[in-house]
N, C-alpha and C positions, 0 to 999 in steps of 0.2 A: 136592576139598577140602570139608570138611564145615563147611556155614555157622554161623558163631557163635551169630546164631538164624532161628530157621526155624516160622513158626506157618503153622498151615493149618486149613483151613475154622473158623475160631476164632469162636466163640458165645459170648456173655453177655448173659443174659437174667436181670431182677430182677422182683420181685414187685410188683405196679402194684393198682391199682384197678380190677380185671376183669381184661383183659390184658393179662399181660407186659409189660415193656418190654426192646424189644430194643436194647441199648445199642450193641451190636454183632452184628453180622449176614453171618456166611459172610464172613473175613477172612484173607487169605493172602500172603504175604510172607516174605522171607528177604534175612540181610545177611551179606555177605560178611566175611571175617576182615578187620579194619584200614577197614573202609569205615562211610561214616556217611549214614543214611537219615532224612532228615524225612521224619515225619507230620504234614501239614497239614490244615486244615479250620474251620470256623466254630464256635463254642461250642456243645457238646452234639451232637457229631459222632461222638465214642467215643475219641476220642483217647486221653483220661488211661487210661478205659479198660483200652485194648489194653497201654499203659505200665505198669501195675499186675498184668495179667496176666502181663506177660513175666517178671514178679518175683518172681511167685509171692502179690502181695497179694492178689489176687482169683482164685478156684477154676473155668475156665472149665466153663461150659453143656455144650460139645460143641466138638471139635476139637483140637488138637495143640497144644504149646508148647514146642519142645527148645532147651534152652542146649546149647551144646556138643555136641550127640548126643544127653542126656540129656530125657527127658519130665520137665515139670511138672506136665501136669497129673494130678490122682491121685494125685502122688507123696507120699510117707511124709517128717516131719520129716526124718527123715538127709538123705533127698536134697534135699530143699529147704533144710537148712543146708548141704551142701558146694554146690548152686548157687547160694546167694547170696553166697558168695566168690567167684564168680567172676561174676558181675552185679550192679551196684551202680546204686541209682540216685542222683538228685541232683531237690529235690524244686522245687517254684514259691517255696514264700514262706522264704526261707534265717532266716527271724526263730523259724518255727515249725518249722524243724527241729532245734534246737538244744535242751538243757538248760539254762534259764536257770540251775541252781545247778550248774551242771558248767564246771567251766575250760574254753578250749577242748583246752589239752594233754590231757587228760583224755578230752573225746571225741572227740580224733582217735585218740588211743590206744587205747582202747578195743576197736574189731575188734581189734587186734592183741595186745592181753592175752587176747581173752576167746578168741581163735582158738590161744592158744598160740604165735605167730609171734617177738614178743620180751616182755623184761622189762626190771626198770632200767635200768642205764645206755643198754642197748640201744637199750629202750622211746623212750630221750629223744632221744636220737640222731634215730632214723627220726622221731618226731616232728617235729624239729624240721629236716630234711631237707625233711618234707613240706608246711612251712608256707613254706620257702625258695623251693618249687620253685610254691605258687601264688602267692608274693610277697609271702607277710607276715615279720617278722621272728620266729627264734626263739623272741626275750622274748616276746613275744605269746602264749607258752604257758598263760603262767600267768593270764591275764586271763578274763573274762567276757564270754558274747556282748551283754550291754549297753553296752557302751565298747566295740562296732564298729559301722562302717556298717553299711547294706545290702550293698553290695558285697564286703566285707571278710567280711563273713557268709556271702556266697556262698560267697568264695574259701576260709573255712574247713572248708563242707561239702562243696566238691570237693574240700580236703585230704581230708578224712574218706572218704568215695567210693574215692578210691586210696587207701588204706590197706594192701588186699589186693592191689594190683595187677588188676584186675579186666581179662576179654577184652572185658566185654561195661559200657560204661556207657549209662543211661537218661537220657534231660533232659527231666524236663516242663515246661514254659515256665522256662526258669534266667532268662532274665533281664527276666522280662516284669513281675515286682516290683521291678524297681530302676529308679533313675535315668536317663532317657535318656545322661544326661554318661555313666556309669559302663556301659552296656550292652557299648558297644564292647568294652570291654579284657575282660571276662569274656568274651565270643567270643572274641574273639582269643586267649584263655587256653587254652580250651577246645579251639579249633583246633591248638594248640601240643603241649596236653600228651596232644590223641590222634594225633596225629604222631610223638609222641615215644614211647609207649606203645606206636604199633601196637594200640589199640584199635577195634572195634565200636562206635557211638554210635546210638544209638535218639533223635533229637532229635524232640520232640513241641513242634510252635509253632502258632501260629496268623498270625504275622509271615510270609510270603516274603520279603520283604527280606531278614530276618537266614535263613530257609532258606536263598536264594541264596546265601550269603555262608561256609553251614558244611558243608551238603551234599554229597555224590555222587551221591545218589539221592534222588528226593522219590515221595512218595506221596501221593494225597491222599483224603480220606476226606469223603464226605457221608451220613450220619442212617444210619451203624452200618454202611456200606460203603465199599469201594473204586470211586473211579470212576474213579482215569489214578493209574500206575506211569511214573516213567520218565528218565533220566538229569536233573541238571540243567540242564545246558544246554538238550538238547532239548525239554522241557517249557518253561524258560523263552520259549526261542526262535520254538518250536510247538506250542502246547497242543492237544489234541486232542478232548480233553472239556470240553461246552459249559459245565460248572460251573467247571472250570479256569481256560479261559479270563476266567468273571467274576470268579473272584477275584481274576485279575491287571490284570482293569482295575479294577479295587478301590484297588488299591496306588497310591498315592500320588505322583509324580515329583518331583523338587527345582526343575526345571526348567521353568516355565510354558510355553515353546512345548513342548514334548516332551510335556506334562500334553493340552495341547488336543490333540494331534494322536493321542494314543492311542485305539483305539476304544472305546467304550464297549457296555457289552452290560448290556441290562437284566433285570434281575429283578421277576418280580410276587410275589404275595404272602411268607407266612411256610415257614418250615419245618414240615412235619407233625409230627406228633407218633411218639416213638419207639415206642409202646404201638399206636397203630394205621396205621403206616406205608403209603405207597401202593402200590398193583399195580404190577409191571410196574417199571419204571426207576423208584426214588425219585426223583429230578430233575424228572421230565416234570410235576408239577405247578408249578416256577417256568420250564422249559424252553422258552424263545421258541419252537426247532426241532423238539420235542413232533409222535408222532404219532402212527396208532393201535399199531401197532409198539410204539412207547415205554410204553403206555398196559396191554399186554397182555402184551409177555412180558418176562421180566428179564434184561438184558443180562449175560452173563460176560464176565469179563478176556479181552483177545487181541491177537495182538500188532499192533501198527498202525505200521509205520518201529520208529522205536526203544522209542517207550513200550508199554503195555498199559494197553488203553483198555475200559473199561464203557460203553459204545457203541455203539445199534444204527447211528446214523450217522455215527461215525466213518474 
């Protein structure tokens, strides 16, 4: 079965102040038809990144980008507008997604006038369908994204997002702009209507919580790499990479004895820098377990139980 998307050895690299910055650095992965993959990681990890390359926003360095079968990278306008019908993203801040002087009927409608898909009455119909189906009402068409929430702004650009029906939808932090109250139900939304779709979701967070919560697969990425691939559960369960495991004792418990009884695992200094990154395993400079190994050559993905792990001692 041929994966919805499928990037390999995936490079992007921008123009710095002497060298480069490698944003991303030798990245590979692939998500199955109907299935949903977090990319997790700490701020300036490559995240958005890899999210904007899968879209075709940004033109990769080196490496592979196929929606469908189809390559992005290199690819000619044509192919880049019949794959962004069928890849949609949905962005962080739902306020700056929008046309402040556009109805929202207008641009939800929008893909679907400018694609040829419908027109009048049609046009209003399916619009007004797709406002039903994230929860807003019909009437709602005719208004402006200033007289909505946050939330209600979200749910208008995941209307917009399905428009085309897409196999493959993008989330880069959806709900890390909104309200705690209101985070939930837009997951939950989300969760529903790629259940319902049978779509591929590329969820881009920096949250685990809400990872665990929408996930099948998580990924996790430190300063332009992969360091542990690997189901949810058993990542949550047993993390296998020494950064993994910090950032899940990072996470927070609702529960005060459960909070003390987790172990803690510490980290020394900062993140490097993406322009002159470290030898050998990026990690091994905050790496408690650090050795000359780590120090010297760079670990590839392999498989370890169920995940794959960038790990010389895992």
């Amino acid at each position: 079965m041929t994966p919805t998307l499928e990037i390999t050895n995936l490079k992007l690299h921008f123009p710095g102040h002497g060298a480069p910055i490698r944003a991303v650095d030798d990245v590979s992965f692939s998500i199955a038809p109907g299935e949903t993959l977090g990319l997790v990681g700490e701020s300036g990890c490559g995240k958005t990144t890899v999210a904007n390359a899968t879209v075709g926003l940004l033109a990769p360095t080196a490496g592979s980008v196929r929606v469908l079968g189809t390559e992005l990278a290199g690819a000619d306008a044509t192919t880049l507008r019949a794959i962004r019908a069928r890849a949609q993203m949905v962005f962080q801040d739902p306020v700056t997604s929008l046309n402040p002087r556009m109805t929202i009927g207008t641009a939800i409608g929008e893909p679907l006038l400018v694609r040829k898909v419908a027109r009048g009455a049609e046009l209003r119909d399916r619009v007004a369908a797709l406002l039903e189906e994230v929860g807003l009402r019909p009437d709602h068409a005719n208004r402006y994204p200033h007289q909505f929430s946050g939330g209600q702004r979200q749910r208008i650009v995941i209307a917009r997002a399905l428009a085309l029906r897409p196999a493959l939808l993008v989330c880069d932090e959806p709900v890390s702009a909104l309200d705690v109250s209101v985070r939930a139900q837009i997951l939950n939304l989300l969760v529903e209507l790629q259940a319902r779709h049978a779509m591929s979701t590329l969820f881009v967070s920096h949250d685990l919580a809400v990872v665990r919560h929408v996930c099948d697969r998580v990924a996790v990425m430190y300063l332009g790499r992969l360091a542990e691939v690997a189901p949810r559960d058993a990542l949550y369960a047993e993390p296998r990479h020494p950064y993994t495991r910090a950032l899940l004792a990072a996470v927070p418990e609702p529960d005060p004895a459960v909070q003390r009884a987790k172990p803690r695992v510490p980290l020394s200094g900062e993140i490097p820098s993406p322009a002159n990154p470290p030898s050998g395993c990026r990690f091994h400079t905050r790496c408690p377990l650090a050795t000359d190994i780590c120090r010297n050559a760079v670990p590839e993905l392999r498989q370890v139980g169920e995940s794959q792990v960038a790990c010389h001692l895992a």
